[in-house]
Steps between C-alpha positions, in 0.01 A plus 500: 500500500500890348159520445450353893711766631284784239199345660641612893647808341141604385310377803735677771537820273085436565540445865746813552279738276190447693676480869576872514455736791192433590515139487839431666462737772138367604273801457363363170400197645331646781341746293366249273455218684616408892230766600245340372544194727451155421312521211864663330594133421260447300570829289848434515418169274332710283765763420715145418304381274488854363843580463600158311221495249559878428838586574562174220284681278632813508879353422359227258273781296807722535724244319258379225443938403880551548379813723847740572306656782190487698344773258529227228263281703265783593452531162413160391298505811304739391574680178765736374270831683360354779809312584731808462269702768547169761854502474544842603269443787709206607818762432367670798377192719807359456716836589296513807568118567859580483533818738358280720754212439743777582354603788497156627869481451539795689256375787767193555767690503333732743347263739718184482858675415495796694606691201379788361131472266666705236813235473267267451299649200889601324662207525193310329481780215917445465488109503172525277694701208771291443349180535272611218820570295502083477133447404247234516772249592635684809094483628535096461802474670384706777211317533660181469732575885238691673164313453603138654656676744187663622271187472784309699444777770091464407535120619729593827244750580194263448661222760556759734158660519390136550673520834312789612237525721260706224574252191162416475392840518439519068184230541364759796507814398189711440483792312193785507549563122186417329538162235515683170826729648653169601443336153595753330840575641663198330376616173604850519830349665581291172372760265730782626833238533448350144542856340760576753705196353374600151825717400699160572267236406472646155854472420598175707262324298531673135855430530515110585512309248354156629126564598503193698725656725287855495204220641656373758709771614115663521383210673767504720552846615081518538562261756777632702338808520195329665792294721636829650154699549371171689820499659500859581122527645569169717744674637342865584182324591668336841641897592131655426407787596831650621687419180245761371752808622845431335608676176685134418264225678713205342783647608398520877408103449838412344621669818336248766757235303816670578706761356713342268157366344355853547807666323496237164085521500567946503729464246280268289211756528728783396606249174118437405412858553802568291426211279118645386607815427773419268311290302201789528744739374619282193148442426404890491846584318425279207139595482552893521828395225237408247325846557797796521834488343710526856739259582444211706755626778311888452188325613570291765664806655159666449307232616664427840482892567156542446477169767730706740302790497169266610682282736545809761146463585592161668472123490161367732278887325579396173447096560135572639373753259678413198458137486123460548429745204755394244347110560188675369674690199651146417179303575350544145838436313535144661133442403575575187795261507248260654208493210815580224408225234135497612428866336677670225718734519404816410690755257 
Protein backbone atom coordinates (compact mmCIF):
# COMPACT_ATOMS: atom_id res chain seq x y z
CA UNK A 1 0.00 0.00 0.00
CA UNK A 2 3.09 2.72 0.69
CA UNK A 3 4.82 2.11 -2.24
CA UNK A 4 1.11 2.53 -4.25
CA UNK A 5 0.60 5.80 -2.71
CA UNK A 6 4.82 6.76 -3.62
CA UNK A 7 3.83 5.66 -7.07
CA UNK A 8 0.71 8.65 -7.21
CA UNK A 9 2.96 10.86 -5.15
CA UNK A 10 5.63 10.68 -8.01
CA UNK A 11 3.26 10.69 -10.94
CA UNK A 12 1.11 13.84 -9.75
CA UNK A 13 4.35 15.67 -8.44
CA UNK A 14 4.95 14.76 -12.54
CA UNK A 15 1.61 16.00 -13.57
CA UNK A 16 1.84 19.36 -11.40
CA UNK A 17 5.56 20.08 -12.52
CA UNK A 18 4.81 20.01 -16.13
CA UNK A 19 1.13 21.79 -15.90
CA UNK A 20 2.54 25.23 -15.14
CA UNK A 21 1.48 28.56 -16.58
CA UNK A 22 1.51 27.90 -19.80
CA UNK A 23 -0.17 24.70 -19.72
CA UNK A 24 -3.01 25.38 -17.24
CA UNK A 25 -3.93 28.63 -18.54
CA UNK A 26 -4.16 27.37 -22.32
CA UNK A 27 -1.58 29.46 -24.17
CA UNK A 28 0.90 26.54 -24.23
CA UNK A 29 -1.38 24.39 -25.80
CA UNK A 30 -2.36 26.69 -28.38
CA UNK A 31 1.04 27.65 -28.99
CA UNK A 32 2.13 24.21 -29.45
CA UNK A 33 -0.55 22.50 -30.65
CA UNK A 34 -4.55 23.67 -31.09
CA UNK A 35 -3.15 26.03 -33.88
CA UNK A 36 -2.00 23.65 -35.81
CA UNK A 37 -5.46 22.06 -36.36
CA UNK A 38 -6.31 18.61 -36.62
CA UNK A 39 -3.22 17.18 -37.25
CA UNK A 40 -2.33 18.40 -33.20
CA UNK A 41 -3.78 14.98 -32.14
CA UNK A 42 -1.59 13.22 -33.63
CA UNK A 43 1.44 15.25 -32.07
CA UNK A 44 -0.20 15.29 -28.94
CA UNK A 45 0.32 11.23 -28.94
CA UNK A 46 3.66 11.82 -29.60
CA UNK A 47 4.65 14.18 -26.77
CA UNK A 48 2.86 11.03 -24.58
CA UNK A 49 4.79 8.65 -25.57
CA UNK A 50 7.63 11.12 -25.05
CA UNK A 51 7.13 12.18 -21.72
CA UNK A 52 6.67 8.48 -20.19
CA UNK A 53 9.63 6.86 -21.82
CA UNK A 54 11.82 9.94 -20.88
CA UNK A 55 10.47 11.55 -18.00
CA UNK A 56 10.94 7.53 -16.48
CA UNK A 57 14.34 7.76 -17.58
CA UNK A 58 15.33 10.75 -16.29
CA UNK A 59 13.94 9.69 -12.53
CA UNK A 60 15.06 5.98 -13.00
CA UNK A 61 18.84 7.16 -14.24
CA UNK A 62 18.57 9.75 -11.47
CA UNK A 63 18.02 7.03 -8.79
CA UNK A 64 20.50 4.34 -10.03
CA UNK A 65 23.58 7.65 -10.04
CA UNK A 66 22.12 8.91 -6.70
CA UNK A 67 22.24 12.48 -8.56
CA UNK A 68 21.62 15.45 -5.55
CA UNK A 69 20.76 17.80 -8.36
CA UNK A 70 20.18 18.10 -11.98
CA UNK A 71 23.98 19.15 -12.42
CA UNK A 72 24.76 15.56 -11.21
CA UNK A 73 22.90 14.20 -14.24
CA UNK A 74 24.32 16.73 -16.68
CA UNK A 75 27.35 15.39 -15.83
CA UNK A 76 26.90 11.78 -16.33
CA UNK A 77 25.12 12.93 -19.38
CA UNK A 78 27.82 14.21 -20.70
CA UNK A 79 31.03 14.44 -18.74
CA UNK A 80 32.26 16.35 -15.74
CA UNK A 81 33.17 19.73 -18.45
CA UNK A 82 30.70 19.51 -20.85
CA UNK A 83 28.05 18.72 -18.37
CA UNK A 84 29.04 21.60 -15.99
CA UNK A 85 28.65 24.24 -19.08
CA UNK A 86 24.79 22.60 -19.74
CA UNK A 87 23.78 23.05 -16.37
CA UNK A 88 24.44 26.59 -16.24
CA UNK A 89 22.66 27.03 -19.48
CA UNK A 90 19.66 25.27 -18.05
CA UNK A 91 20.36 27.74 -14.76
CA UNK A 92 19.24 30.39 -17.06
CA UNK A 93 16.42 28.50 -19.13
CA UNK A 94 15.04 27.54 -16.17
CA UNK A 95 15.18 31.22 -14.41
CA UNK A 96 13.48 32.41 -17.45
CA UNK A 97 10.87 29.48 -17.19
CA UNK A 98 10.15 30.66 -13.78
CA UNK A 99 9.65 34.58 -14.28
CA UNK A 100 7.30 33.43 -16.49
CA UNK A 101 5.53 31.03 -14.00
CA UNK A 102 5.36 34.21 -11.98
CA UNK A 103 4.04 36.20 -14.39
CA UNK A 104 1.37 33.76 -15.01
CA UNK A 105 0.40 33.94 -11.42
CA UNK A 106 0.15 37.45 -11.68
CA UNK A 107 -1.91 37.27 -15.06
CA UNK A 108 -4.75 35.25 -12.90
CA UNK A 109 -4.79 37.35 -10.38
CA UNK A 110 -5.06 40.23 -12.77
CA UNK A 111 -7.59 39.00 -15.17
CA UNK A 112 -9.71 36.48 -13.17
CA UNK A 113 -9.43 38.20 -9.49
CA UNK A 114 -9.55 41.66 -10.18
CA UNK A 115 -6.59 42.14 -8.01
CA UNK A 116 -3.68 43.84 -8.50
CA UNK A 117 -0.65 41.96 -11.04
CA UNK A 118 1.89 42.82 -8.44
CA UNK A 119 -0.25 40.86 -5.53
CA UNK A 120 -0.16 38.23 -7.57
CA UNK A 121 3.67 37.86 -8.25
CA UNK A 122 4.22 38.55 -3.95
CA UNK A 123 2.05 36.35 -2.64
CA UNK A 124 3.58 33.42 -4.89
CA UNK A 125 7.29 34.55 -3.90
CA UNK A 126 5.86 34.56 0.07
CA UNK A 127 4.01 31.13 -0.17
CA UNK A 128 7.05 29.82 -2.36
CA UNK A 129 9.70 30.56 0.60
CA UNK A 130 8.22 28.89 3.27
CA UNK A 131 6.92 26.00 1.63
CA UNK A 132 10.52 25.34 0.63
CA UNK A 133 11.40 25.52 4.39
CA UNK A 134 9.58 21.76 4.36
CA UNK A 135 11.37 20.29 1.31
CA UNK A 136 10.83 17.64 -1.17
CA UNK A 137 7.96 16.28 0.91
CA UNK A 138 5.87 19.50 1.05
CA UNK A 139 6.17 19.31 -3.19
CA UNK A 140 4.42 15.64 -2.85
CA UNK A 141 1.88 16.66 -0.70
CA UNK A 142 1.04 19.55 -2.77
CA UNK A 143 0.89 17.64 -5.62
CA UNK A 144 -0.94 14.95 -4.12
CA UNK A 145 -4.48 17.72 -3.41
CA UNK A 146 -4.06 19.78 -6.43
CA UNK A 147 -3.41 17.40 -9.42
CA UNK A 148 -6.74 15.09 -9.16
CA UNK A 149 -8.41 17.98 -8.59
CA UNK A 150 -7.53 19.48 -11.90
CA UNK A 151 -8.01 16.25 -14.01
CA UNK A 152 -11.52 15.93 -12.19
CA UNK A 153 -12.17 19.49 -13.65
CA UNK A 154 -10.17 18.11 -17.09
CA UNK A 155 -13.08 15.37 -17.34
CA UNK A 156 -16.06 18.04 -16.43
CA UNK A 157 -14.62 20.19 -19.02
CA UNK A 158 -14.28 17.40 -21.73
CA UNK A 159 -18.27 16.40 -21.31
CA UNK A 160 -19.10 19.82 -21.60
CA UNK A 161 -17.30 20.77 -24.78
CA UNK A 162 -19.07 17.65 -26.10
CA UNK A 163 -22.26 19.61 -25.77
CA UNK A 164 -21.13 22.36 -27.83
CA UNK A 165 -21.88 23.17 -31.10
CA UNK A 166 -17.84 23.35 -32.21
CA UNK A 167 -16.79 19.88 -30.43
CA UNK A 168 -15.83 18.50 -33.49
CA UNK A 169 -13.97 21.39 -34.45
CA UNK A 170 -10.18 19.50 -33.37
CA UNK A 171 -10.71 16.83 -36.53
CA UNK A 172 -11.38 20.24 -38.83
CA UNK A 173 -9.08 22.53 -38.28
CA UNK A 174 -6.50 23.62 -40.86
CA UNK A 175 -3.52 25.30 -40.22
CA UNK A 176 -1.15 27.35 -42.99
CA UNK A 177 2.03 26.26 -41.09
CA UNK A 178 4.10 24.26 -43.37
CA UNK A 179 4.48 20.16 -42.12
CA UNK A 180 7.96 20.29 -40.68
CA UNK A 181 6.74 23.47 -38.15
CA UNK A 182 3.81 21.26 -37.22
CA UNK A 183 6.02 18.16 -36.49
CA UNK A 184 8.27 19.75 -34.89
CA UNK A 185 6.31 21.59 -32.25
CA UNK A 186 5.67 18.42 -30.19
CA UNK A 187 9.30 17.75 -30.06
CA UNK A 188 10.46 21.07 -29.07
CA UNK A 189 7.26 21.01 -26.69
CA UNK A 190 8.62 17.81 -24.76
CA UNK A 191 12.21 18.83 -24.98
CA UNK A 192 11.75 22.24 -23.23
CA UNK A 193 9.07 20.61 -20.36
CA UNK A 194 11.40 17.59 -19.54
CA UNK A 195 14.26 20.04 -18.44
CA UNK A 196 11.68 22.27 -16.96
CA UNK A 197 10.69 19.26 -14.60
CA UNK A 198 14.42 18.35 -14.42
CA UNK A 199 15.15 20.30 -10.96
CA UNK A 200 12.24 17.96 -9.50
CA UNK A 201 12.54 14.86 -11.38
CA UNK A 202 16.12 14.53 -10.29
CA UNK A 203 15.41 14.47 -6.72
CA UNK A 204 11.84 12.71 -6.70
CA UNK A 205 13.44 9.88 -8.20
CA UNK A 206 17.11 9.79 -6.47
CA UNK A 207 15.30 9.86 -3.33
CA UNK A 208 12.69 6.85 -3.63
CA UNK A 209 13.77 4.05 -2.63
CA UNK A 210 11.58 1.39 -4.57
CA UNK A 211 12.40 1.82 -8.39
CA UNK A 212 9.32 0.03 -9.21
CA UNK A 213 7.47 2.77 -7.92
CA UNK A 214 9.95 5.53 -9.76
CA UNK A 215 8.50 3.26 -13.12
CA UNK A 216 5.27 3.56 -12.69
CA UNK A 217 4.92 6.77 -11.11
CA UNK A 218 6.87 7.70 -14.70
CA UNK A 219 4.49 5.77 -16.53
CA UNK A 220 1.81 7.21 -14.89
CA UNK A 221 2.37 10.85 -14.73
CA UNK A 222 3.60 10.53 -18.75
CA UNK A 223 0.17 9.70 -19.22
CA UNK A 224 -1.78 12.21 -17.39
CA UNK A 225 0.10 14.75 -18.86
CA UNK A 226 -0.99 13.52 -22.36
CA UNK A 227 -4.78 13.18 -20.56
CA UNK A 228 -4.88 16.95 -19.77
CA UNK A 229 -3.12 18.38 -23.09
CA UNK A 230 -5.78 16.16 -25.11
CA UNK A 231 -8.17 17.37 -22.74
CA UNK A 232 -7.10 20.89 -22.93
CA UNK A 233 -6.84 21.19 -26.97
CA UNK A 234 -10.41 19.38 -27.26
CA UNK A 235 -11.53 21.91 -25.48
CA UNK A 236 -9.90 25.25 -27.13
CA UNK A 237 -10.37 23.62 -30.48
CA UNK A 238 -14.50 24.00 -30.27
CA UNK A 239 -13.82 28.12 -29.18
CA UNK A 240 -11.19 28.56 -32.27
CA UNK A 241 -10.28 31.37 -33.40
CA UNK A 242 -11.67 33.75 -30.74
CA UNK A 243 -10.13 31.88 -27.84
CA UNK A 244 -6.95 33.19 -29.62
CA UNK A 245 -7.34 36.83 -27.66
CA UNK A 246 -7.53 36.01 -23.86
CA UNK A 247 -4.45 36.26 -21.58
CA UNK A 248 -6.19 32.96 -19.67
CA UNK A 249 -8.12 30.99 -22.62
CA UNK A 250 -9.00 28.02 -20.14
CA UNK A 251 -10.15 30.24 -17.89
CA UNK A 252 -12.74 31.97 -20.25
CA UNK A 253 -13.92 28.12 -21.03
CA UNK A 254 -14.25 27.16 -17.35
CA UNK A 255 -16.42 30.29 -17.38
CA UNK A 256 -19.21 29.02 -19.98
CA UNK A 257 -19.78 26.21 -16.94
CA UNK A 258 -20.68 28.54 -14.26
CA UNK A 259 -18.99 30.50 -11.73
CA UNK A 260 -18.61 28.39 -8.93
CA UNK A 261 -16.81 25.98 -11.55
CA UNK A 262 -15.00 29.06 -12.96
CA UNK A 263 -13.83 30.18 -9.40
CA UNK A 264 -12.37 26.35 -8.24
CA UNK A 265 -10.84 25.88 -12.07
CA UNK A 266 -8.95 29.91 -11.33
CA UNK A 267 -7.87 28.79 -8.26
CA UNK A 268 -6.52 25.46 -9.57
CA UNK A 269 -4.51 27.38 -12.26
CA UNK A 270 -3.11 29.74 -9.67
CA UNK A 271 -2.06 26.22 -7.54
CA UNK A 272 -0.27 24.65 -10.74
CA UNK A 273 1.33 27.88 -11.63
CA UNK A 274 2.29 28.01 -8.03
CA UNK A 275 2.94 24.35 -7.97
CA UNK A 276 5.88 24.50 -11.03
CA UNK A 277 7.61 27.10 -9.66
CA UNK A 278 8.15 25.76 -6.28
CA UNK A 279 9.39 22.73 -7.35
CA UNK A 280 11.59 24.91 -10.13
CA UNK A 281 12.91 26.82 -7.32
CA UNK A 282 13.92 23.70 -5.12
CA UNK A 283 15.46 22.31 -8.11
CA UNK A 284 17.73 25.53 -8.85
CA UNK A 285 18.41 25.98 -4.93
CA UNK A 286 19.96 22.59 -4.58
CA UNK A 287 21.82 22.78 -7.82
CA UNK A 288 23.36 26.40 -7.30
CA UNK A 289 23.93 24.74 -3.25
CA UNK A 290 26.44 22.37 -4.76
CA UNK A 291 28.25 25.39 -6.48
CA UNK A 292 28.47 28.55 -3.72
CA UNK A 293 28.52 28.25 -0.05
CA UNK A 294 25.04 30.42 0.56
CA UNK A 295 22.40 29.06 2.38
CA UNK A 296 19.55 27.37 1.00
CA UNK A 297 17.03 30.14 2.34
CA UNK A 298 19.93 33.03 0.90
CA UNK A 299 19.27 31.52 -2.47
CA UNK A 300 15.89 31.01 -2.89
CA UNK A 301 15.54 34.65 -1.87
CA UNK A 302 17.93 35.34 -4.78
CA UNK A 303 16.37 33.22 -7.09
CA UNK A 304 12.72 34.38 -6.88
CA UNK A 305 14.11 38.09 -7.18
CA UNK A 306 15.95 37.68 -10.14
CA UNK A 307 12.28 35.95 -11.47
CA UNK A 308 10.54 39.21 -10.19
CA UNK A 309 12.64 41.43 -11.92
CA UNK A 310 11.78 39.37 -15.47
CA UNK A 311 8.20 38.81 -14.74
CA UNK A 312 7.42 42.78 -15.22
CA UNK A 313 7.79 42.29 -18.83
CA UNK A 314 4.49 40.22 -18.72
CA UNK A 315 2.86 36.83 -19.06
CA UNK A 316 1.52 36.19 -23.12
CA UNK A 317 5.56 38.44 -24.39
CA UNK A 318 7.42 36.16 -22.45
CA UNK A 319 5.18 32.81 -23.29
CA UNK A 320 5.67 33.50 -27.18
CA UNK A 321 9.27 34.43 -27.36
CA UNK A 322 10.67 32.57 -24.59
CA UNK A 323 9.19 29.26 -25.04
CA UNK A 324 9.91 28.53 -28.72
CA UNK A 325 13.72 29.22 -28.18
CA UNK A 326 14.39 27.53 -24.89
CA UNK A 327 12.57 24.14 -26.66
CA UNK A 328 15.54 24.59 -28.99
CA UNK A 329 18.28 25.16 -26.18
CA UNK A 330 16.72 21.92 -24.58
CA UNK A 331 16.29 20.03 -27.89
CA UNK A 332 19.87 18.57 -27.93
CA UNK A 333 19.91 17.68 -24.11
CA UNK A 334 16.78 15.35 -24.51
CA UNK A 335 18.55 13.83 -27.56
CA UNK A 336 21.17 13.18 -25.65
CA UNK A 337 18.95 11.57 -23.03
CA UNK A 338 17.42 9.78 -26.01
CA UNK A 339 20.74 7.94 -27.62
CA UNK A 340 22.26 7.88 -23.64
CA UNK A 341 23.41 4.12 -23.56
CA UNK A 342 23.75 4.03 -27.37
CA UNK A 343 27.08 6.37 -27.30
CA UNK A 344 29.50 6.89 -24.57
CA UNK A 345 29.71 9.37 -22.54
CA UNK A 346 32.29 11.59 -22.99
CA UNK A 347 34.82 13.01 -20.24
Amino acid sequence: MKNRVRVFQIAFTYIGTIVGAGFATGREILQFFTQYGHLATATILISTILFIWLGTKIMTLSRKIGAKSYEDLNKHLFGERMGGWISLVMLVILIGVNSIMLAGAGSVFMENLNLHYQTGLILTMIGTFFILRKGIQSILYMNSLVVPMMLILSILIISQTMKAPGATKFLTLTTEHSLPTVWLAPLLYTAFNLVMAMPVLVPLGSQTGSARAVKWGGVIGGAGVGFMLMSAHFALSAQMPGITQFEIPMGNIANQLGWFVQTIYIILIFLEIFSTFVADIYGITLQLQQRTSLSRQTITIGIMLICYFFSQFGFSSLLSVLYPLFGCLCFFWVLRLTIFGFVPTRK
